[in-house]
C-alpha positions as CSV (number, residue, x, y, z in Angstrom):
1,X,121.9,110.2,121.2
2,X,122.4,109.1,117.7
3,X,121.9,112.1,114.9
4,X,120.3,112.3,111.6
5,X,124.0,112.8,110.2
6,X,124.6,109.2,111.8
7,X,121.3,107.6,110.7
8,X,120.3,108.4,107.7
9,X,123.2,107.2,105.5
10,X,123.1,104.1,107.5
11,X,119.0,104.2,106.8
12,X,120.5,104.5,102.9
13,X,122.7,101.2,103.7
14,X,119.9,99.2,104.6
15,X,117.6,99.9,102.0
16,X,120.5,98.4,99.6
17,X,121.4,95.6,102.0
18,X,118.6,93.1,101.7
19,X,118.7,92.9,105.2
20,X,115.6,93.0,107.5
21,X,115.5,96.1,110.2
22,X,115.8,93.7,112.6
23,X,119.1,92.0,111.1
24,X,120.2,95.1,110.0
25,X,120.1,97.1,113.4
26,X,121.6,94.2,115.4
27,X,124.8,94.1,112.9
28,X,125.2,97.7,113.8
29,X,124.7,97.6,117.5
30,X,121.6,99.5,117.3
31,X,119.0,99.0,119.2
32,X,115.8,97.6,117.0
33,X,113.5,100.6,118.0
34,X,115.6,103.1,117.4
35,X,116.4,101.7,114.0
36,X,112.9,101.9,113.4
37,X,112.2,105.2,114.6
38,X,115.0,106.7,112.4
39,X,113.2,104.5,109.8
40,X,110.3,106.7,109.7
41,X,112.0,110.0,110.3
42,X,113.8,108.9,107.2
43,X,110.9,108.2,104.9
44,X,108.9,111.2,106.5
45,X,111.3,113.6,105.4
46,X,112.3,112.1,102.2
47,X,108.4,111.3,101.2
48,X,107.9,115.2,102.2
49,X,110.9,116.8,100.2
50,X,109.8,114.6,97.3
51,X,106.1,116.3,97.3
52,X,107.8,119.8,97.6
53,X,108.9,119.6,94.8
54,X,106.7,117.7,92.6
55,X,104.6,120.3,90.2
56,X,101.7,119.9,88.4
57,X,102.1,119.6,84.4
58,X,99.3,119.5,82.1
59,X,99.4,118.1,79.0
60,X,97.4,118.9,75.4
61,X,94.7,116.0,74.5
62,X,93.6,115.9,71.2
63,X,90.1,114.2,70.3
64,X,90.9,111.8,67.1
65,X,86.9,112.0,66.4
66,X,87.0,108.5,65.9
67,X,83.7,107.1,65.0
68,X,85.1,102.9,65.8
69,X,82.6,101.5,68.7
70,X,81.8,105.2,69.2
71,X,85.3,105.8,70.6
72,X,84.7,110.1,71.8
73,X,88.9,110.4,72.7
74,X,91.9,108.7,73.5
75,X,94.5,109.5,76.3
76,X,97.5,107.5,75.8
77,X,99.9,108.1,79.0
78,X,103.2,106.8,80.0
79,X,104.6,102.9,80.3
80,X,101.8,102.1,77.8
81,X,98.8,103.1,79.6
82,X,95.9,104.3,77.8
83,X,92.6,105.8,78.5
84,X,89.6,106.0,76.5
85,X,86.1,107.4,76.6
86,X,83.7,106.3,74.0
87,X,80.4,108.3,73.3
């Protein structure tokens, strides 16, 4: 039986490959479902790590009081996203 020392560095390869599961598995001599169930063993405990250690932050809004179009507050966030709520 193959171990998570075995399959997840080789989980790790594929996701850099560019090679289906199915191409990836059968140039490895592993057996498509098992590929697949590593797969998601993978992701599940990388996905649940991840979440561990995640934290909520808060940030400080400030209310500009802008009186254009009735505009109440704007939010501007990250990669150029802003929010804003008009009166």
């Amino acid at each position: 039986m193959r171990t998570e020392q075995e399959m997840f560095p080789l989980i790790e390869q594929w996701q850099e490959s560019g090679l289906t599961k199915k191409q990836f598995a059968k140039e490895h001599n592993i057996h498509e479902k098992t590929f697949y169930y590593w797969q998601y063993k993978y992701a599940r405990k990388t996905t649940s790590s991840i979440s561990k250690e995640q934290k909520a932050s808060f940030i400080e809004i400030q209310n500009n009081q802008s009186t254009e179009r009735n505009l109440h507050m704007e939010i501007a966030l990250e990669k150029g996203v802003t929010i804003r709520i008009y009166k």
